[in-house]
N, C-alpha and C positions, 0 to 999 in steps of 0.2 A: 504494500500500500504506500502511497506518495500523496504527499500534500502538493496542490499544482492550486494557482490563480487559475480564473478563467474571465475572461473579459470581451467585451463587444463592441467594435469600433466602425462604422460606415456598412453593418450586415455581415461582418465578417466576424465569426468566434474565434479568439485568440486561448491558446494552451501553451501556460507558463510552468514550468516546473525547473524552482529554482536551484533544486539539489544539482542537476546535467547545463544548465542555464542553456536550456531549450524552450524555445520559444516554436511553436507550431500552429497550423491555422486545422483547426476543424473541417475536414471533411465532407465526413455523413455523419449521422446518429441515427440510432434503432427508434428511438421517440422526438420527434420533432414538431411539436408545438408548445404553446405556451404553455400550457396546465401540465403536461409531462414532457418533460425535456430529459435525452440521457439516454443511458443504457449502452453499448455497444458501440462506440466513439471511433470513427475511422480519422487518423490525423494526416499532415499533407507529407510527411516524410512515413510512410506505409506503418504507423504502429499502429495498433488496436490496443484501445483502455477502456474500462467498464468506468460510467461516472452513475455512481446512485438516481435513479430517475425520480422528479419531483418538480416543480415547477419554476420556470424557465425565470431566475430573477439573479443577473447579472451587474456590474461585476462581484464573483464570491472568490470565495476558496474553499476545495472542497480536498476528501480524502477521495483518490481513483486507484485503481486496481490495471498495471499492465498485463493485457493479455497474451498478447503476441506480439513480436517483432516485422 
């Protein structure tokens, strides 16, 4: 598990995770609207992170789970 920023600027979702000081844009996601945001998070350099799904109120910080490389 990794504490990561997540933030939104001009429609773009931004993925901070400051431990690697990676900085990546969002994707896709498994749930994409506003009332459930999350789940299954594809980033622009190909990782896969599970972000808890719950309602879409940026910018937080949140605990995410890498899944795949």
């Amino acid at each position: 598990m990794a504490k990561v920023m997540l933030r939104e600027s001009e429609g773009i979702v931004y993925f901070y995770f400051a431990k690697k000081d990676m900085e990546e844009t969002i994707e896709s996601l498994e749930f994409d609207s506003e009332e459930m945001w999350g789940g299954n998070t594809k980033l622009s350099n190909g990782e896969t992170w599970w972000i808890k799904p719950g309602v879409k109120k940026l910018p937080k910080e949140e605990v995410c789970k890498k899944i795949a490389e």
